[in-house]
PDB file of N, H, CA, C and O in Angstrom:
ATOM      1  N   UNK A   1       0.842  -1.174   0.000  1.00  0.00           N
ATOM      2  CA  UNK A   1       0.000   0.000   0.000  1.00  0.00           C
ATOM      3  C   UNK A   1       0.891   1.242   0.000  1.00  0.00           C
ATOM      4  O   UNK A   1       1.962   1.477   0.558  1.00  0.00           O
ATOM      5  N   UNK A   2       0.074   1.988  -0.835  1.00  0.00           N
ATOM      6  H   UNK A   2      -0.796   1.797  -1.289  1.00  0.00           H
ATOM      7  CA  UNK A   2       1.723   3.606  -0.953  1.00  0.00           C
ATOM      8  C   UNK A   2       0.526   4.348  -0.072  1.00  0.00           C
ATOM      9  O   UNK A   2      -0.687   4.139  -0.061  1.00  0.00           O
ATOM     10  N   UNK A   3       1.414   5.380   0.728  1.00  0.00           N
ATOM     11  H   UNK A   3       2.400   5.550   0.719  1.00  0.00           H
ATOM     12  CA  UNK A   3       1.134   6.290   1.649  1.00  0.00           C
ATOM     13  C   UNK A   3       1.010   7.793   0.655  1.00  0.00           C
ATOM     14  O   UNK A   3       1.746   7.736  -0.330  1.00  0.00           O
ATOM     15  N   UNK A   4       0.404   8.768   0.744  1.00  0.00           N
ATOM     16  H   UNK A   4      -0.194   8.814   1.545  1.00  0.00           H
ATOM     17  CA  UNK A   4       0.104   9.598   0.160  1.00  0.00           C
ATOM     18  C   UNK A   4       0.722  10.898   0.963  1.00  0.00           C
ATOM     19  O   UNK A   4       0.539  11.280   2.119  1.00  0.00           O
ATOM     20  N   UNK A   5       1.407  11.347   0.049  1.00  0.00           N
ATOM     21  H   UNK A   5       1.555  11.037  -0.890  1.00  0.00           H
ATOM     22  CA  UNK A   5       1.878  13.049   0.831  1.00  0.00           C
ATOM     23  C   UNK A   5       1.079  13.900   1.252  1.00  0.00           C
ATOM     24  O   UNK A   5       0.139  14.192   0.513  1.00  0.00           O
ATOM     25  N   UNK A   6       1.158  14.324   2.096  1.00  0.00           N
ATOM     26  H   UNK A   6       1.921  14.087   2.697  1.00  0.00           H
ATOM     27  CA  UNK A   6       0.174  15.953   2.933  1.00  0.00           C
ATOM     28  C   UNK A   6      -0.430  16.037   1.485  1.00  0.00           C
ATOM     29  O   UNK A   6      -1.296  15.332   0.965  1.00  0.00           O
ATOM     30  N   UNK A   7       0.440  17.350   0.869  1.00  0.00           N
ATOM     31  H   UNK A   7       1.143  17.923   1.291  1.00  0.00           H
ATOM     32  CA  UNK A   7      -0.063  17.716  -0.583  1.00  0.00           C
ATOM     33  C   UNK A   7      -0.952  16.815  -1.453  1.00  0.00           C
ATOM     34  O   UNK A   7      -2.034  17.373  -1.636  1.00  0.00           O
ATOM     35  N   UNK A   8      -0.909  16.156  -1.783  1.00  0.00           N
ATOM     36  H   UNK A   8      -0.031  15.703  -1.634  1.00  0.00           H
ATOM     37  CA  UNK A   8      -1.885  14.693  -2.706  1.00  0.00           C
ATOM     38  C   UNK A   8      -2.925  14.680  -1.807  1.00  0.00           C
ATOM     39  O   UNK A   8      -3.920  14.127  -2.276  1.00  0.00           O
ATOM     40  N   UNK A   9      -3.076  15.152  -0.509  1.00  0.00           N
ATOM     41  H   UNK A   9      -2.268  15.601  -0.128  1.00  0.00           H
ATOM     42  CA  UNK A   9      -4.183  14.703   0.116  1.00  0.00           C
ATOM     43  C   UNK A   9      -4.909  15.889  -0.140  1.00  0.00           C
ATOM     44  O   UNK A   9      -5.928  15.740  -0.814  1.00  0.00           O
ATOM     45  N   UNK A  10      -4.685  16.792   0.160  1.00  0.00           N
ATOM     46  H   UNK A  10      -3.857  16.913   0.707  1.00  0.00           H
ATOM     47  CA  UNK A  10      -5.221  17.959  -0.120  1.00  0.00           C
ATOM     48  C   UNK A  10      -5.904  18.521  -1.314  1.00  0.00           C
ATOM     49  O   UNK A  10      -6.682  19.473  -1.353  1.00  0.00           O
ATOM     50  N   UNK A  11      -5.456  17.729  -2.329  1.00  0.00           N
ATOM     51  H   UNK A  11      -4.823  16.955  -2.297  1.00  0.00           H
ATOM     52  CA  UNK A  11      -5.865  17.779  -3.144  1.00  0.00           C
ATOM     53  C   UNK A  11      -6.847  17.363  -3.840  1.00  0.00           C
ATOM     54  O   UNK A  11      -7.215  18.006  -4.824  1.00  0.00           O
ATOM     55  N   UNK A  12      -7.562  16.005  -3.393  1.00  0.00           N
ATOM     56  H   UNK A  12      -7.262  15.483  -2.594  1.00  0.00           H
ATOM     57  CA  UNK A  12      -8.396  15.023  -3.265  1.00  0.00           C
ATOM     58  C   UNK A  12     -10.238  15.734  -3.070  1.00  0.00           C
ATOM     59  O   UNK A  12     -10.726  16.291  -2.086  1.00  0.00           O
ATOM     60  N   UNK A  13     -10.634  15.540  -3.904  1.00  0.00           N
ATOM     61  H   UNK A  13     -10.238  15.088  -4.703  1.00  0.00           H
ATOM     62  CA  UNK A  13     -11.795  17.045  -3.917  1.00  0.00           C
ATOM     63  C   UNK A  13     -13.173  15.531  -4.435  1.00  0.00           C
ATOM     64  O   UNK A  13     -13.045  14.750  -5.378  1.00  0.00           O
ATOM     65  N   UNK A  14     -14.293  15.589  -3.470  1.00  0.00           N
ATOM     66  H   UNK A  14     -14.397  16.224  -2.704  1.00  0.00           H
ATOM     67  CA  UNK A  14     -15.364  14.935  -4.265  1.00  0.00           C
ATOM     68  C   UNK A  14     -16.180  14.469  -3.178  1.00  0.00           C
ATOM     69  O   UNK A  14     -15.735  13.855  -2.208  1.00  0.00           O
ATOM     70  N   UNK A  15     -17.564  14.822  -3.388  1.00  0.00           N
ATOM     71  H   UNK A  15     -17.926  15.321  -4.175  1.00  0.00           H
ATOM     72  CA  UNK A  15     -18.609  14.027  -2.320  1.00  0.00           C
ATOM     73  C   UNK A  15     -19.246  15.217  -1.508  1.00  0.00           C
ATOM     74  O   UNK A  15     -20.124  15.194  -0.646  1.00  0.00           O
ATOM     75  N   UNK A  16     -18.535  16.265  -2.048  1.00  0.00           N
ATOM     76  H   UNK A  16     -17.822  16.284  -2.748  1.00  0.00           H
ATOM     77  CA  UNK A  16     -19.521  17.694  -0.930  1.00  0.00           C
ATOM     78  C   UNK A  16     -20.435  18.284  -2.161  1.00  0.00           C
ATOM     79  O   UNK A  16     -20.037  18.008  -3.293  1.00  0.00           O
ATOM     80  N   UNK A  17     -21.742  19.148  -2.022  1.00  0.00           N
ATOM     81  H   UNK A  17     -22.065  19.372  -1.102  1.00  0.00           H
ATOM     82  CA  UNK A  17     -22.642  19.620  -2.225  1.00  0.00           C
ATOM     83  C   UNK A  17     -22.053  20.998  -2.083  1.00  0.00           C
ATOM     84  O   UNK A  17     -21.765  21.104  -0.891  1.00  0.00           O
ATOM     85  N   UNK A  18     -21.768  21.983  -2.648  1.00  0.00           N
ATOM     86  H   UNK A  18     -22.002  21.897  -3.616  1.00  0.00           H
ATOM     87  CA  UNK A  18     -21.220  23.705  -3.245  1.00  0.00           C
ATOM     88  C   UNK A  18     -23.506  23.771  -2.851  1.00  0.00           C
ATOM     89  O   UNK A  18     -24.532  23.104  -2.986  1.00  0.00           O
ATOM     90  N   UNK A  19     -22.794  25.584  -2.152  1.00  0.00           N
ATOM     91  H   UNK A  19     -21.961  26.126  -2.042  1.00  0.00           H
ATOM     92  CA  UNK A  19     -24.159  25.941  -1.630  1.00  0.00           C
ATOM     93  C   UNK A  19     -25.285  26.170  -2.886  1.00  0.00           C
ATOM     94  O   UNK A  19     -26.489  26.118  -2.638  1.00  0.00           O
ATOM     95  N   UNK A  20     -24.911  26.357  -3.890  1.00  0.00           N
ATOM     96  H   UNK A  20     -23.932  26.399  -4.091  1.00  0.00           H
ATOM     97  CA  UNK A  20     -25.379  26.455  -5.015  1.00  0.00           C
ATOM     98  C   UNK A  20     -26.498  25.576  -5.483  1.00  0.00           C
ATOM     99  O   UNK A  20     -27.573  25.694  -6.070  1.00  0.00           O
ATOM    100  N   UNK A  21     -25.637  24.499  -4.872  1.00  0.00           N
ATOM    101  H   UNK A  21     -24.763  24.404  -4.395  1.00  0.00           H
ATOM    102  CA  UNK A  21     -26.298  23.285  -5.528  1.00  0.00           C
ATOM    103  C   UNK A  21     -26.888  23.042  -4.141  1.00  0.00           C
ATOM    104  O   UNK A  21     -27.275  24.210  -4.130  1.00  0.00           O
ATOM    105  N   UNK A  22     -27.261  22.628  -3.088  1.00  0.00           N
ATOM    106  H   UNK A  22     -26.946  21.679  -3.097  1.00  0.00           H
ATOM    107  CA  UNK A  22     -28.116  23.075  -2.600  1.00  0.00           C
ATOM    108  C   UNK A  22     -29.281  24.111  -2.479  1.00  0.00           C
ATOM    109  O   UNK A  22     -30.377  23.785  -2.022  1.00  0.00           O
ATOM    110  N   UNK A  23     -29.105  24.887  -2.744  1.00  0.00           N
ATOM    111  H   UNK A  23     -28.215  25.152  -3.115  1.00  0.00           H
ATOM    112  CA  UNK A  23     -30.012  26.181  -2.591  1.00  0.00           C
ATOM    113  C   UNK A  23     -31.037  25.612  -4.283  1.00  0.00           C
ATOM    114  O   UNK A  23     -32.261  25.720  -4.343  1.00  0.00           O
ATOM    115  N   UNK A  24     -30.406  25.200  -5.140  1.00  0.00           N
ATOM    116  H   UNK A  24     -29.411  25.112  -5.091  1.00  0.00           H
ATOM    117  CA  UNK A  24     -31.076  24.935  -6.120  1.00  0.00           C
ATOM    118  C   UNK A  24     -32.407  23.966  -6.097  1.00  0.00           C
ATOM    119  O   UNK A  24     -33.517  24.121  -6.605  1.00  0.00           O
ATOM    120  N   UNK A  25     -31.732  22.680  -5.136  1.00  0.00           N
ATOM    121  H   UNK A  25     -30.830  22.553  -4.724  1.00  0.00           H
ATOM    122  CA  UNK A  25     -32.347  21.270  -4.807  1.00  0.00           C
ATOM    123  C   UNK A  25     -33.733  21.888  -4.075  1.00  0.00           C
ATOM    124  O   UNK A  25     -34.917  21.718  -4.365  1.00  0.00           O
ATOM    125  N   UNK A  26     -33.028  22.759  -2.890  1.00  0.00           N
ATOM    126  H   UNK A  26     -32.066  22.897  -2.653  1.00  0.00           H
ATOM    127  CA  UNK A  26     -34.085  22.979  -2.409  1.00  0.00           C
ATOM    128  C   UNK A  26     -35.569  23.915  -2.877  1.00  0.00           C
ATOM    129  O   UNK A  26     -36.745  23.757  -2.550  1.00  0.00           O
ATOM    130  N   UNK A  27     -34.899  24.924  -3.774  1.00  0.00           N
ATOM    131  H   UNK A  27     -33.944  25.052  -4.039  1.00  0.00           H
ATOM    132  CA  UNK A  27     -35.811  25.619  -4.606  1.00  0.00           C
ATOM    133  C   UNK A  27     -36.745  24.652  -5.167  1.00  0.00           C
ATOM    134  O   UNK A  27     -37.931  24.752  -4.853  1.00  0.00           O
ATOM    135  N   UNK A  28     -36.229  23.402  -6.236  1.00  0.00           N
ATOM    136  H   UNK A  28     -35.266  23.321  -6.491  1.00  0.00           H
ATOM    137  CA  UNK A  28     -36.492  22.734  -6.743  1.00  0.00           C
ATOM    138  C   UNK A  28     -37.914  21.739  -5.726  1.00  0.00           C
ATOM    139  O   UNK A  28     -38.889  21.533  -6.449  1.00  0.00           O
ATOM    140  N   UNK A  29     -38.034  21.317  -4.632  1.00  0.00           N
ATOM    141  H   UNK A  29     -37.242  21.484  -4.045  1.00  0.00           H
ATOM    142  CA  UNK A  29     -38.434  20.859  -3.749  1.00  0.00           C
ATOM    143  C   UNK A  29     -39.999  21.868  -3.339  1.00  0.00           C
ATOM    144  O   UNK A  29     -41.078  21.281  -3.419  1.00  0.00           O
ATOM    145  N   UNK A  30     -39.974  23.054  -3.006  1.00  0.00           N
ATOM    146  H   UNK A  30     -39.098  23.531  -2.941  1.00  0.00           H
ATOM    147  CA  UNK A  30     -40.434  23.566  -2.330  1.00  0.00           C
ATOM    148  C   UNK A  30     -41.345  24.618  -3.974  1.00  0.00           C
ATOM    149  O   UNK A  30     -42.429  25.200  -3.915  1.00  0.00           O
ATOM    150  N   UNK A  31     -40.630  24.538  -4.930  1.00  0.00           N
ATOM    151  H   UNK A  31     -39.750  24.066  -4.978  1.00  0.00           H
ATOM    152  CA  UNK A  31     -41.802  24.516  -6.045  1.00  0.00           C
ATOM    153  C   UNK A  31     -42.547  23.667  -6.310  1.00  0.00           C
ATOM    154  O   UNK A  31     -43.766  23.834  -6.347  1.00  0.00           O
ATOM    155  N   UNK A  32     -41.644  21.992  -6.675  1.00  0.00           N
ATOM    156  H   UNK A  32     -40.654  21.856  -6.645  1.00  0.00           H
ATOM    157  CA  UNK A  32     -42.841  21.695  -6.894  1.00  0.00           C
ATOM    158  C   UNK A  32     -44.094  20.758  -5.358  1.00  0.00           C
ATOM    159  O   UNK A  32     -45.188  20.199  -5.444  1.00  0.00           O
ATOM    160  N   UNK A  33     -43.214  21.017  -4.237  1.00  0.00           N
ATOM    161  H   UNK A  33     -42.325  21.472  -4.167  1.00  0.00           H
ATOM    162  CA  UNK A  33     -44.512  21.313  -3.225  1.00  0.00           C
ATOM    163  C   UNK A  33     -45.755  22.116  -3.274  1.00  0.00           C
ATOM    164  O   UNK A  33     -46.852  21.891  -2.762  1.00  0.00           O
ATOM    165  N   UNK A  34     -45.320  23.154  -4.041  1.00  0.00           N
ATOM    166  H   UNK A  34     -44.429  23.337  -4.456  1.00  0.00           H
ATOM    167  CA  UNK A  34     -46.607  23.824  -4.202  1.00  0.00           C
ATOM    168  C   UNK A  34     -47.365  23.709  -5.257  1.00  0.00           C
ATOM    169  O   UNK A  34     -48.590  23.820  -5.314  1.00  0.00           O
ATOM    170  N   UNK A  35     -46.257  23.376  -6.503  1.00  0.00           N
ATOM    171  H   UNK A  35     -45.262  23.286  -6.457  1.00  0.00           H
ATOM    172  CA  UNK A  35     -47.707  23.033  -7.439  1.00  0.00           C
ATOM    173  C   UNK A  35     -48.466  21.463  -7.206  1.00  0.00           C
ATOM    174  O   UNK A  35     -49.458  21.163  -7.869  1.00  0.00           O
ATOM    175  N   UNK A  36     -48.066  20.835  -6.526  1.00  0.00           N
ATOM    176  H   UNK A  36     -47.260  21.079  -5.987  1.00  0.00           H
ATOM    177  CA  UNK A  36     -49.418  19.691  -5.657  1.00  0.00           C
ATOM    178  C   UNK A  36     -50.053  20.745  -4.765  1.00  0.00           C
ATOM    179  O   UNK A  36     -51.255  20.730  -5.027  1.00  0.00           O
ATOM    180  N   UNK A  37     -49.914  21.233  -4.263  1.00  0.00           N
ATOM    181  H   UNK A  37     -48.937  21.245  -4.050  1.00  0.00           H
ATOM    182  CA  UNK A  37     -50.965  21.957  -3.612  1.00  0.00           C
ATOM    183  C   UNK A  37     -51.938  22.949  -3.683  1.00  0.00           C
ATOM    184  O   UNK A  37     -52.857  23.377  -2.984  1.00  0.00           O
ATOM    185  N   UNK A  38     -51.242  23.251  -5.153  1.00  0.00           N
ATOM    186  H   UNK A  38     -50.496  22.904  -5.720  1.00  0.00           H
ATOM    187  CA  UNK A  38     -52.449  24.214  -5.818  1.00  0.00           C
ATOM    188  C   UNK A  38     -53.372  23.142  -6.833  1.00  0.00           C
ATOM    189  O   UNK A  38     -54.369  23.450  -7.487  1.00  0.00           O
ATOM    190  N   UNK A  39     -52.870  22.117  -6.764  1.00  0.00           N
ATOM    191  H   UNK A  39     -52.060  21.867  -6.233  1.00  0.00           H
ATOM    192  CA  UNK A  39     -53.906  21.374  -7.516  1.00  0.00           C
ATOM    193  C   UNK A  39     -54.570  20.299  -6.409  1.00  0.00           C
ATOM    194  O   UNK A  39     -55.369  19.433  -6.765  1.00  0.00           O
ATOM    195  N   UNK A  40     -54.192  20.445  -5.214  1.00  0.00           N
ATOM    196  H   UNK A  40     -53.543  21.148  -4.925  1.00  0.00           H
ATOM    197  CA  UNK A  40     -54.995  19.390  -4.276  1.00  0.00           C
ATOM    198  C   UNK A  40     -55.792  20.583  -3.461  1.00  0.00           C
ATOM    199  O   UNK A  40     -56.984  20.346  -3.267  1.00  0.00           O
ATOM    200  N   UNK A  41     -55.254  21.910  -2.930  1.00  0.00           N
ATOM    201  H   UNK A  41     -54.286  22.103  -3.088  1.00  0.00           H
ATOM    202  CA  UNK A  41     -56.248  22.825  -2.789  1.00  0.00           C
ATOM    203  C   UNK A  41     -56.507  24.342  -3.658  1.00  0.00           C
ATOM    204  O   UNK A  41     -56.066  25.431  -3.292  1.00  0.00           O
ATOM    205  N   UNK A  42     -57.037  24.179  -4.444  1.00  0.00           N
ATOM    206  H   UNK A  42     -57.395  23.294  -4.741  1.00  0.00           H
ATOM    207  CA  UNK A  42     -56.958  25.387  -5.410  1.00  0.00           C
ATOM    208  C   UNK A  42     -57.820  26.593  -4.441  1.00  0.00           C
ATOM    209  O   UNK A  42     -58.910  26.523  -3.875  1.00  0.00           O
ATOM    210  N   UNK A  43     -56.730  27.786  -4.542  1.00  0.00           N
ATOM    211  H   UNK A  43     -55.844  27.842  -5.002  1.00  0.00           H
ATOM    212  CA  UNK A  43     -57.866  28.771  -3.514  1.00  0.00           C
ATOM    213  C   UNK A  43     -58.119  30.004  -4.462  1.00  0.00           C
ATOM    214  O   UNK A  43     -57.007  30.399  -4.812  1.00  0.00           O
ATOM    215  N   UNK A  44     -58.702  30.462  -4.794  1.00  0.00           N
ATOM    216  H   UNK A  44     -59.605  30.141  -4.509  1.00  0.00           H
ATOM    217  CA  UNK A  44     -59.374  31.746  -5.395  1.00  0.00           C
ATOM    218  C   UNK A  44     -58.438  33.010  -4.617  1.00  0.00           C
ATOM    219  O   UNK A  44     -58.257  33.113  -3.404  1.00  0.00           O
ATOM    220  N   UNK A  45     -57.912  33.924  -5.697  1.00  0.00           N
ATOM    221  H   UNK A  45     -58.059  33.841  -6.682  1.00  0.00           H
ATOM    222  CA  UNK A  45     -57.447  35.188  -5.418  1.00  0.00           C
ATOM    223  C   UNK A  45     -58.377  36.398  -4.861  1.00  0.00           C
ATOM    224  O   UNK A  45     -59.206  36.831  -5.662  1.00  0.00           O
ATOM    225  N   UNK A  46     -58.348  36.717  -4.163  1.00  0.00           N
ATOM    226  H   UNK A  46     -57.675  36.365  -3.513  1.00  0.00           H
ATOM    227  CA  UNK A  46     -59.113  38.281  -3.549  1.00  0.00           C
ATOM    228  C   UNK A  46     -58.862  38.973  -4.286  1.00  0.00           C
ATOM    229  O   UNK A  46     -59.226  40.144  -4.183  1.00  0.00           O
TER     230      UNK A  46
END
């Protein structure tokens, strides 16, 4: 088994979520939450 230098480790990038991409997912989520809910309760505008 080879041992890896400080540096090489550091370098090693993969498996995290950038806020971006979160903030997107969740947009994504919480739209279409609502369009089921405008079609399971449709409410009339004032």
């Amino acid at each position: 088994m080879i041992q890896m230098k400080n540096q090489d480790l550091k370098k090693i990038t993969g498996g995290s979520i950038t806020l971006g991409g979160a903030t997107l997912i969740t947009m994504g989520v919480v739209f279409i939450i609502g369009v089921i809910d405008g079609f399971v309760r449709p409410l009339r505008c004032n």
